[in-house]
C-alpha atoms as a printed R data frame, in Angstrom:
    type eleno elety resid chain resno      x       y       z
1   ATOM     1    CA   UNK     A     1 13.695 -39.945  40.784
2   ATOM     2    CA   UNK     A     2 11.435 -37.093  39.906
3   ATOM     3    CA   UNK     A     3  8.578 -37.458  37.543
4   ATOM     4    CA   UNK     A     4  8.995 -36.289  33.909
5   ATOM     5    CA   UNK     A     5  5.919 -34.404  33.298
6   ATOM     6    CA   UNK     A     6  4.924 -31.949  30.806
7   ATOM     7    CA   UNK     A     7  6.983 -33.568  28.060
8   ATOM     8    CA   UNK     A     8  5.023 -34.227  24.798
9   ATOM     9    CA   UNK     A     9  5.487 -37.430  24.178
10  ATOM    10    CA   UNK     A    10  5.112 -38.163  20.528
11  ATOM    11    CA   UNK     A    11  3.204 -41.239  19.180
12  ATOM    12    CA   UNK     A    12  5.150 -44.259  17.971
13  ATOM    13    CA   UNK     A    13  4.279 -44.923  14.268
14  ATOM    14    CA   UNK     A    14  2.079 -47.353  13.516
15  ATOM    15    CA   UNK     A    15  3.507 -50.036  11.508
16  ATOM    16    CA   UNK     A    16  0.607 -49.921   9.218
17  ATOM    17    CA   UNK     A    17  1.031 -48.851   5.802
18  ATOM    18    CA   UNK     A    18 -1.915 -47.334   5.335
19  ATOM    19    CA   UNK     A    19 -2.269 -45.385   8.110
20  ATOM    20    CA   UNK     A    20  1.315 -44.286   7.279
21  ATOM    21    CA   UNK     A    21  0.460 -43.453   3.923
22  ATOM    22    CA   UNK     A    22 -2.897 -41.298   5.421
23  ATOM    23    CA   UNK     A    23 -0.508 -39.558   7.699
24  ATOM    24    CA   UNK     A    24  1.559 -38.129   5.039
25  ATOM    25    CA   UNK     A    25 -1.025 -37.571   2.968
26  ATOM    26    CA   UNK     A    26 -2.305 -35.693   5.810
27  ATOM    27    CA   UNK     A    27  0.499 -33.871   6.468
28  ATOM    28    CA   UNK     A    28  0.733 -33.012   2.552
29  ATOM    29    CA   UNK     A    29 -2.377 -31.441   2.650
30  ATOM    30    CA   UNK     A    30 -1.712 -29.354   5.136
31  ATOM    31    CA   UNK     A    31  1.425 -28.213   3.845
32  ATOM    32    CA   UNK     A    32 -0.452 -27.520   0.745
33  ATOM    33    CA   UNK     A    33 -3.252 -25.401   2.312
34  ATOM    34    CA   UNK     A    34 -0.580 -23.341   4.263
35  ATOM    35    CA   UNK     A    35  1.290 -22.592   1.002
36  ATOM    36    CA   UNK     A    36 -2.213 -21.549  -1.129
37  ATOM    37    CA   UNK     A    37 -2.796 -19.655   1.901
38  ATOM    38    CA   UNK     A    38  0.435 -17.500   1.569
39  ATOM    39    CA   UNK     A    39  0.267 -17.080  -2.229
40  ATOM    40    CA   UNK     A    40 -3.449 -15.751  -1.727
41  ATOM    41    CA   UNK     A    41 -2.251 -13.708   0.924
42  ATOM    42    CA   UNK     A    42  0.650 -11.978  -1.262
43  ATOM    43    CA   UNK     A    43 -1.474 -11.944  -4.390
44  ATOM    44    CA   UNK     A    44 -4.008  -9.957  -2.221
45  ATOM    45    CA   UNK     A    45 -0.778  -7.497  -1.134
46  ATOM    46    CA   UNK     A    46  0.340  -6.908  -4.457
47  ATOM    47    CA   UNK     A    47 -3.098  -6.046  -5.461
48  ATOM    48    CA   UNK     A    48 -3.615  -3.657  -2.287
49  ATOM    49    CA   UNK     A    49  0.027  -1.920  -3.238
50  ATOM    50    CA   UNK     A    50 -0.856  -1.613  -7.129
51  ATOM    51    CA   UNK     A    51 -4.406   0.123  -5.683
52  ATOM    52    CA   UNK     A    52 -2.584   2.331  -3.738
53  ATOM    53    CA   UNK     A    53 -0.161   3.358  -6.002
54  ATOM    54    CA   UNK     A    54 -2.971   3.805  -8.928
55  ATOM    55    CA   UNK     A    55 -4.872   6.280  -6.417
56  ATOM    56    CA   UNK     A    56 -1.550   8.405  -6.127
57  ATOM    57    CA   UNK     A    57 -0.547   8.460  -9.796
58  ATOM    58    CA   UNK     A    58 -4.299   9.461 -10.174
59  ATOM    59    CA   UNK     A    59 -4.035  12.166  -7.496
60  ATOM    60    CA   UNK     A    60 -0.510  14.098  -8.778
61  ATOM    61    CA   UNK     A    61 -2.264  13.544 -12.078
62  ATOM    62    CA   UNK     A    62 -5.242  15.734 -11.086
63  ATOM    63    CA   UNK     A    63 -2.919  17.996  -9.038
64  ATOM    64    CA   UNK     A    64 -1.062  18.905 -11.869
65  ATOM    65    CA   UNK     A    65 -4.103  19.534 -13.526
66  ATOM    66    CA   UNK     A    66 -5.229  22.026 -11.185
67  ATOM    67    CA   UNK     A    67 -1.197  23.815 -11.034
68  ATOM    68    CA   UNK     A    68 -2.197  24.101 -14.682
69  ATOM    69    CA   UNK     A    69 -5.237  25.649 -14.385
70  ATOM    70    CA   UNK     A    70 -3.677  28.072 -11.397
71  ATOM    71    CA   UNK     A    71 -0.684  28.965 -13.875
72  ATOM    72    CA   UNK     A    72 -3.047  30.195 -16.393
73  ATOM    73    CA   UNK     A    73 -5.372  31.695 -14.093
74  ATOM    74    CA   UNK     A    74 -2.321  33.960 -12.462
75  ATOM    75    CA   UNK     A    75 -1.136  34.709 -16.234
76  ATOM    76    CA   UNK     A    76 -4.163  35.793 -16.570
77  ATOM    77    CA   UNK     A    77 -4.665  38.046 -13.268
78  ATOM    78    CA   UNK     A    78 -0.986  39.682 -14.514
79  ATOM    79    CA   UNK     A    79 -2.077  40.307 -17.775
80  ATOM    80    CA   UNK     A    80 -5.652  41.966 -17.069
81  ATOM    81    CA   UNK     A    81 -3.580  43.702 -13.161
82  ATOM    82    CA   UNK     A    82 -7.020  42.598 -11.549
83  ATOM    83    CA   UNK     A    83 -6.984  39.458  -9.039
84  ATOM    84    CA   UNK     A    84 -3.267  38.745  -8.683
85  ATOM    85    CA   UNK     A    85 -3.008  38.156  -5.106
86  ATOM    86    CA   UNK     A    86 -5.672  35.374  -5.080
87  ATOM    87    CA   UNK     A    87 -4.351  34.046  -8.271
88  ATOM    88    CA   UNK     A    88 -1.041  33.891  -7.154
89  ATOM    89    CA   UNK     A    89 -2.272  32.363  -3.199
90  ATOM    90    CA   UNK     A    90 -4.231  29.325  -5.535
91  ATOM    91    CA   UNK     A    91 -0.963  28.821  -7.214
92  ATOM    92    CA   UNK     A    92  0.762  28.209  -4.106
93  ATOM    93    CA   UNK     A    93 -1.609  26.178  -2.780
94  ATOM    94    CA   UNK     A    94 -1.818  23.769  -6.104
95  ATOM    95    CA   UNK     A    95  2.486  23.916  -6.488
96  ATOM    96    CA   UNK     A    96  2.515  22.991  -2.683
97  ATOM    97    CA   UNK     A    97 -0.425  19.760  -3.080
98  ATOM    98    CA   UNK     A    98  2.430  18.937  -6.712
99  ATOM    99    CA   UNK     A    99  5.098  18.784  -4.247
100 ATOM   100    CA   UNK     A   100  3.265  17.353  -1.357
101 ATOM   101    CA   UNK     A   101  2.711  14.087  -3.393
102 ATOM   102    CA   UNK     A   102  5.860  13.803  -5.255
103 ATOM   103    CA   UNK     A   103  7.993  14.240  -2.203
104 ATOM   104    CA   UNK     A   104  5.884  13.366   0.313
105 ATOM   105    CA   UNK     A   105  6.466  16.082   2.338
106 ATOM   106    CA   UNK     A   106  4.791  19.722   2.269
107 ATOM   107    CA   UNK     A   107  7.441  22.560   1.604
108 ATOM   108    CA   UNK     A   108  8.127  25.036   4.389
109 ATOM   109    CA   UNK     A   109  6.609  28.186   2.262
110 ATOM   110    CA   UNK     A   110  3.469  27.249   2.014
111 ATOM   111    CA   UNK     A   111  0.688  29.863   3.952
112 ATOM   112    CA   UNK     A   112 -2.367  27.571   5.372
């Protein structure tokens, strides 16, 4: 008959009480520690996501800011008949950066 190696072979349990009783507890604590462990880990996630999602609210903010600015600087350039061409170019550029971060994609007209 061949030899059975490799097999784990698992402790009998000690008839003991208490060192049944430190076993579990043992075991408890472990459990425990693997489940703060987790909850850190997805508290830390959620915190990551909410930073990231912050920084992109803050940048669409600022990029409409500057679409603004680029609006009235080509109402401008029409009014006055001086500067359209860059006006209009910077307005691209800042409706393009709008999209860019709302869609996530950059639209196919832009000039670069």
């Amino acid at each position: 008959m061949p030899a059975r190696r490799g097999r784990n072979k698992q402790r009998p349990e000690s008839s003991d009480p208490l060192v049944r009783f430190a076993a579990a507890v043992k075991r408890s604590d472990e459990r425990a520690l693997v489940e703060r462990e987790r909850i850190k880990a997805e508290r830390e996630e959620a915190a990551r996501l909410a930073q990231i999602a912050a920084d992109h609210a803050e940048a669409i903010r600022v990029a409409r800011r500057r679409l603004d600015k680029a609006i009235g600087a080509a109402k401008s350039a029409r009014a006055s008949g001086r500067g359209v061409a860059e006006a209009d170019l910077a307005w691209r550029h800042a409706k393009a950066r709008v999209i860019e971060l709302e869609t996530g994609e950059a639209p196919g007209w832009t000039l670069d």
